[in-house]
Structure formats: structure tokens, C-alpha cells
C-alpha positions in Angstrom: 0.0 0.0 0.0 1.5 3.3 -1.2 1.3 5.3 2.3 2.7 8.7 0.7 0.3 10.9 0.8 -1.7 9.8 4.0 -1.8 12.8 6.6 -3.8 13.1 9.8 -6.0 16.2 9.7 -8.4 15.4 12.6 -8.1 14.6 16.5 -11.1 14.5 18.4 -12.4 12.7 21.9 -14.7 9.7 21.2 -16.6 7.6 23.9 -16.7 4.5 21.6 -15.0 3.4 19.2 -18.7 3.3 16.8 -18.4 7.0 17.2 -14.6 7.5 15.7 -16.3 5.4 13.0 -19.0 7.2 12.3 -17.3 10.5 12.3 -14.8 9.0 9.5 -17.8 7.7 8.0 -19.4 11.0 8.0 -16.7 13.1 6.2 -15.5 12.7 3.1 -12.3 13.0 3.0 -11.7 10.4 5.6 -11.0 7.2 4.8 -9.0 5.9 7.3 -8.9 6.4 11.6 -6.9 4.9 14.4 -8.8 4.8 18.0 -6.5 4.7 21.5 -7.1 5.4 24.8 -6.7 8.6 26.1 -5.7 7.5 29.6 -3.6 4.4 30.1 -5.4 3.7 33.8 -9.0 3.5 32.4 -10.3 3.8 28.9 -13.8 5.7 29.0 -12.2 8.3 26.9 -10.6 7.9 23.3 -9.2 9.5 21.0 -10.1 9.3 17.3 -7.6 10.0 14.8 -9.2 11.2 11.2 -6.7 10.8 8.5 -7.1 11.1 4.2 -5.2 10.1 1.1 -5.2 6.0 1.3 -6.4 4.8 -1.9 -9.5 2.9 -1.1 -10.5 0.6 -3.7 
């Protein structure tokens, strides 16, 4: 996969991991997002990284 022109252009907090999806989903430029934990302790907060430019066939 040619990973050249991927960039992040979105970080927002997320209670589940549906709703990173659906943001993603939502925008359409995204076609890609990684969720992780905010807090290493206890995850009821994550954080949803939006990124563009993987070509999606």
C-alpha cells in the first residue's frame, strides 16, 4: 500500500470506538482512523484520529 500521501488532519475525543467510526464515516475525506485510549489507567475516553489520502478501492 502506497502510504505517501496519508496525513492526519483530525483529533477528536470519542466515547466508543462506533463513534470515531462514524465520524470517519461521515466526512468525506476520511477514509481511514486509528482509535486509542486517552488514559492508560482507564479507557472511558478515546481518542479518534481522522486521516485522508489511502487509496480505497
Amino acid at each position: 500500500m502506497e502510504t505517501s500521501g496519508v496525513h492526519h488532519f483530525a483529533t477528536v475525543d470519542v466515547i466508543h470506538e462506533t463513534d470515531c467510526a462514524l465520524k470517519c464515516y461521515t466526512i468525506r475525506e476520511c477514509n481511514a482512523f486509528v482509535v486509542t485510549c486517552k488514559s492508560s489507567r482507564k479507557c472511558n475516553v478515546r481518542l479518534c484520529s481522522l486521516m485522508a489520502g489511502f487509496d480505497v478501492f
